[in-house]
Backbone as ProteinMPNN parsed JSONL, in Angstrom:
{"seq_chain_A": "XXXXXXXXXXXXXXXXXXXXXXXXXXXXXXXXXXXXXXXXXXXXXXXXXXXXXXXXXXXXXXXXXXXXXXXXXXXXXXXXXXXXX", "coords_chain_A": {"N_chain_A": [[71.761, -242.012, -235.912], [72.438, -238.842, -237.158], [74.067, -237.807, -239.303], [76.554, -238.377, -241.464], [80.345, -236.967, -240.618], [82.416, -236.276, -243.365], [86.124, -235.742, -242.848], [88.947, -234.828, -243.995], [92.437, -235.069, -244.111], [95.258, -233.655, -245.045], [97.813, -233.551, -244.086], [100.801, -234.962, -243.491], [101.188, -235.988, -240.355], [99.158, -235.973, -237.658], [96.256, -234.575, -236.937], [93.968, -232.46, -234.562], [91.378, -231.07, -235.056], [88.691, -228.271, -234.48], [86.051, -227.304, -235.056], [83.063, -225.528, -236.234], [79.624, -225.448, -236.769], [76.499, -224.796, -238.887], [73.63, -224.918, -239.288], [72.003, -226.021, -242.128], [69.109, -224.885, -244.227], [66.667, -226.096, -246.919], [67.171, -224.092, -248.716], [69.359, -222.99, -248.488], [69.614, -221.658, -246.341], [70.814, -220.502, -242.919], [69.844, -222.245, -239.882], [69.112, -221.122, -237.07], [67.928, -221.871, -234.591], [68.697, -224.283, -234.849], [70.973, -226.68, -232.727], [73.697, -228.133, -233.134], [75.851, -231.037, -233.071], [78.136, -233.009, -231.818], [79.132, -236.479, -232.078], [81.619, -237.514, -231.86], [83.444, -235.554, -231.247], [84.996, -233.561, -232.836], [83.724, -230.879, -232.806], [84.892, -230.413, -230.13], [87.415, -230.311, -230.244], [87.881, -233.248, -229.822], [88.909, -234.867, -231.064], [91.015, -236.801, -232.849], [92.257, -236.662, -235.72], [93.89, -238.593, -238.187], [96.148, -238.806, -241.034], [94.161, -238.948, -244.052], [91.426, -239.778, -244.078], [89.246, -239.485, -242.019], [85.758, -239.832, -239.892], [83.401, -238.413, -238.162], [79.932, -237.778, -236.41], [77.552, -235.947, -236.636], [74.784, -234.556, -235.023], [71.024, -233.242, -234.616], [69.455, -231.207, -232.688], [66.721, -229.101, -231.496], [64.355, -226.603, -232.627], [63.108, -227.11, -235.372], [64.901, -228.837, -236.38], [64.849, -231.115, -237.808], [64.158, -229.754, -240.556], [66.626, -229.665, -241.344], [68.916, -229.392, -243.848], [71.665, -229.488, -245.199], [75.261, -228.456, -244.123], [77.337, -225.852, -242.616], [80.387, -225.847, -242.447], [83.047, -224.646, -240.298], [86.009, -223.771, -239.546], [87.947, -223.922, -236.791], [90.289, -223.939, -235.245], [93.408, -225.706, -235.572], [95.246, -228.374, -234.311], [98.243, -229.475, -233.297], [98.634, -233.584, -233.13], [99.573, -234.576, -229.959], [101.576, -236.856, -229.639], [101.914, -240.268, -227.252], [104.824, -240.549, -225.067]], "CA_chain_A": [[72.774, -241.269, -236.614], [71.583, -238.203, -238.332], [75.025, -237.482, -240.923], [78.281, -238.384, -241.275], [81.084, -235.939, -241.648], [84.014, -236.615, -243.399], [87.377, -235.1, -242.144], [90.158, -234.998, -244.44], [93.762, -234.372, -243.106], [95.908, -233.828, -245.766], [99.228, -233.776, -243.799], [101.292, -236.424, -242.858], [100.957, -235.98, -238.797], [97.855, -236.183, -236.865], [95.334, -233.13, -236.264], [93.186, -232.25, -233.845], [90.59, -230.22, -235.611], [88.206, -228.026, -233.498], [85.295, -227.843, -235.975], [81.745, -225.576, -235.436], [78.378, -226.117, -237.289], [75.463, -224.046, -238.609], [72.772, -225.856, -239.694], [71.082, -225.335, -243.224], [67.816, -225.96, -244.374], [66.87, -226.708, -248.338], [67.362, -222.567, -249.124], [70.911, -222.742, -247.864], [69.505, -220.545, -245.413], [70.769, -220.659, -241.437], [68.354, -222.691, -239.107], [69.737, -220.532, -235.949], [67.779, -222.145, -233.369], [69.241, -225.89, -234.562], [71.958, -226.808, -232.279], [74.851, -228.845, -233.85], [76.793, -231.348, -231.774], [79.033, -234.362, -232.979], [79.305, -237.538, -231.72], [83.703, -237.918, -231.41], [83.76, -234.54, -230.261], [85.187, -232.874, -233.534], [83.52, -229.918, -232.024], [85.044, -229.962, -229.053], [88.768, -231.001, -230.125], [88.649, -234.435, -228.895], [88.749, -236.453, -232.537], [92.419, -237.541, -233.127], [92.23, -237.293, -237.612], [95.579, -239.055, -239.079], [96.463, -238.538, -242.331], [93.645, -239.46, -244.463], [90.168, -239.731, -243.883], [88.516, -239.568, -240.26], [84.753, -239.229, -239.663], [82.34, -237.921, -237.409], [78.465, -238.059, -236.681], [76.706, -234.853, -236.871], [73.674, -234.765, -234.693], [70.677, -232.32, -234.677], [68.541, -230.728, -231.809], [66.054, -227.906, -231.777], [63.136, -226.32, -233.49], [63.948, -227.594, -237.029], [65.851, -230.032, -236.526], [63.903, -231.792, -239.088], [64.258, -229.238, -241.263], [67.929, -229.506, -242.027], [69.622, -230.152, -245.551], [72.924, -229.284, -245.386], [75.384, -227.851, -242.808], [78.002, -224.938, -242.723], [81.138, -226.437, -241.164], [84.223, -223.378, -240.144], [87.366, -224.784, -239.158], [87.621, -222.823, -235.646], [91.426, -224.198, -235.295], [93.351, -226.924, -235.822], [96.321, -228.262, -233.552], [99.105, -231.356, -233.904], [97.889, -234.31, -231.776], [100.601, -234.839, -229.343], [101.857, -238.207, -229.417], [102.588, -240.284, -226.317], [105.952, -240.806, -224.768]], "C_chain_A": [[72.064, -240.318, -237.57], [72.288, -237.653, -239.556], [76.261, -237.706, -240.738], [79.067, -236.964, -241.963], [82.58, -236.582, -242.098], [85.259, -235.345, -243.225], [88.354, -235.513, -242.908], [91.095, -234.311, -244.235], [94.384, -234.485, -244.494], [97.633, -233.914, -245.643], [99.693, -234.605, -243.086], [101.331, -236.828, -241.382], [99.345, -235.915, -238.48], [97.282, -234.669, -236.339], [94.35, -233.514, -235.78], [92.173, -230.962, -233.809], [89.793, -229.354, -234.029], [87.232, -227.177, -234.802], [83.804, -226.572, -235.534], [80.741, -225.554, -236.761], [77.518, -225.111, -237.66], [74.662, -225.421, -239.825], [71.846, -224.996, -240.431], [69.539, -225.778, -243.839], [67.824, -225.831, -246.291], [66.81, -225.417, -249.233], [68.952, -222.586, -249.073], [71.003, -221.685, -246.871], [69.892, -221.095, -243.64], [69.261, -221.205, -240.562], [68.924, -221.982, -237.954], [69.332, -221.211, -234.624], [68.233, -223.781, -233.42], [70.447, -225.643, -233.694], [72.664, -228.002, -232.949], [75.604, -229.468, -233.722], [77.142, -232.319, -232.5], [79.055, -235.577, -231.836], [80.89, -237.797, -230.816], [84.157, -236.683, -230.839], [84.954, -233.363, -231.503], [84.966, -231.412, -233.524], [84.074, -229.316, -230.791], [86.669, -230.213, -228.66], [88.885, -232.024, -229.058], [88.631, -235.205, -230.063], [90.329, -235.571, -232.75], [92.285, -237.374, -235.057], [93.722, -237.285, -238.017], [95.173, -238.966, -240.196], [95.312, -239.499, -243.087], [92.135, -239.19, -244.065], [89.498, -240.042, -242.573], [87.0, -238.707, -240.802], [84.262, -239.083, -238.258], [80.943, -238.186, -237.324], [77.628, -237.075, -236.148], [75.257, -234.641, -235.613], [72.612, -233.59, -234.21], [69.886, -231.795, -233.602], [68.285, -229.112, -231.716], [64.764, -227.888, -232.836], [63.412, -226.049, -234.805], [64.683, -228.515, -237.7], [65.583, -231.012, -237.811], [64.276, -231.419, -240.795], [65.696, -229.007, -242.345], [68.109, -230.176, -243.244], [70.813, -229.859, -245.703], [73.618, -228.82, -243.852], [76.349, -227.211, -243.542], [78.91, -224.858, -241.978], [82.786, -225.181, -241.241], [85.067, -224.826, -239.379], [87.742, -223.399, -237.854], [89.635, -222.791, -235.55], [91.699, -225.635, -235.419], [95.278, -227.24, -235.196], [97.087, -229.787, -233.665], [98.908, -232.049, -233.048], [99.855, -234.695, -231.154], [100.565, -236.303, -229.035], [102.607, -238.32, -228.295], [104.002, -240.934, -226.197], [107.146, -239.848, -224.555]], "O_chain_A": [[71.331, -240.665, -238.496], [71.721, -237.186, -240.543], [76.956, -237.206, -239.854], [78.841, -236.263, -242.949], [83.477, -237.13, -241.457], [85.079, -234.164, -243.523], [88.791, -236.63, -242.629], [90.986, -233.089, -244.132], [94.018, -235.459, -245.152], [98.465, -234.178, -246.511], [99.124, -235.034, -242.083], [101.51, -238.024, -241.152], [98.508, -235.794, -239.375], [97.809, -233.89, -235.545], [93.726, -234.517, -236.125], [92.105, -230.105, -232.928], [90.109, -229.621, -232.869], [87.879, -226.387, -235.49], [83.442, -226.737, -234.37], [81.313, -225.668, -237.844], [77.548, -224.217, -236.815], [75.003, -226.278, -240.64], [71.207, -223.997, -240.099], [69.051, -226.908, -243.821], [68.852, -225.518, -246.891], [66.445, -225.55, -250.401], [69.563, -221.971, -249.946], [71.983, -221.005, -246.567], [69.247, -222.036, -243.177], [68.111, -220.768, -240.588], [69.8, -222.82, -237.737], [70.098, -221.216, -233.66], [68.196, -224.495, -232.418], [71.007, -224.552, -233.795], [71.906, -228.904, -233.306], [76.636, -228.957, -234.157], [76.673, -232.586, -233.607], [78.968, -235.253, -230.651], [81.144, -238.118, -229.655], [85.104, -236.647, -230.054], [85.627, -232.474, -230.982], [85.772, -230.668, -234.082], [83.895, -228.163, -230.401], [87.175, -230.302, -227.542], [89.495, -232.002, -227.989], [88.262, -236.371, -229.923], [90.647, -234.382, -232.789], [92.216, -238.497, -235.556], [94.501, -236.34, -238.14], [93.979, -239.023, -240.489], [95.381, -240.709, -242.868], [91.906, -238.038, -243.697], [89.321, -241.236, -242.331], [86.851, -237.72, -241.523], [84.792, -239.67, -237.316], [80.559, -238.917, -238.237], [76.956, -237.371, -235.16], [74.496, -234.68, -236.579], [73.117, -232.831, -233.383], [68.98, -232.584, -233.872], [69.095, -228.189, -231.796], [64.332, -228.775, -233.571], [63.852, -225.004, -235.282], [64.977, -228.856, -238.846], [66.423, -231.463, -238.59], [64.524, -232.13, -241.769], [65.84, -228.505, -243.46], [67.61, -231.24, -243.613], [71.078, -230.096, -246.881], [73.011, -228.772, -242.782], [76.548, -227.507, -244.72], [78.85, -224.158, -240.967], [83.427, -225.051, -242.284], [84.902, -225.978, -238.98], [87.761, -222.192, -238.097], [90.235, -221.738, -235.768], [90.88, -226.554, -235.413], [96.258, -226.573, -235.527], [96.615, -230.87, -234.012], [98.913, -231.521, -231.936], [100.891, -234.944, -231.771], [99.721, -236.86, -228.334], [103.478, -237.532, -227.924], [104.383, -241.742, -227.044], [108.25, -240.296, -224.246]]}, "name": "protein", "num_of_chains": 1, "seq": "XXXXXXXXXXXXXXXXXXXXXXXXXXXXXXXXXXXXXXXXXXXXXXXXXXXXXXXXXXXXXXXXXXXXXXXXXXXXXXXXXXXXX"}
């Protein structure tokens, strides 16, 4: 595990974030060649976050990877999870 993210929903239904990443190093400067991928798929709208607190798990690959200290997370969209039935 290389970071947790936390995900706070602040409205009473269920979102389905869609989340992307830049990866910082200890300047607050862009690492461009890190790539940025998640674990639950927060990236890729497949994390479910209900009201409250939902995490994630960050993970780093590339030349730098090492190098990271922070990240630079955009909110790409964010859509209501469709409940079944």
């Amino acid at each position: 595990m290389n970071q947790q993210l936390e995900i706070e929903n602040v409205y009473r239904g269920s979102a389905v974030p869609v989340l992307s990443f830049s990866a910082l190093d200890k300047n607050r400067q862009v690492l461009p060649q890190v790539k940025v991928s998640t674990v639950y798929g927060s990236d890729r709208g497949n994390l479910v976050a209900p009201y409250g607190t939902s995490i994630d798990i960050l993970r780093f690959s590339g030349p730098g990877e090492h190098d990271v200290s922070d990240v630079r997370v955009t909110v790409q969209s964010t859509a209501v999870a469709k409940m079944p039935g």
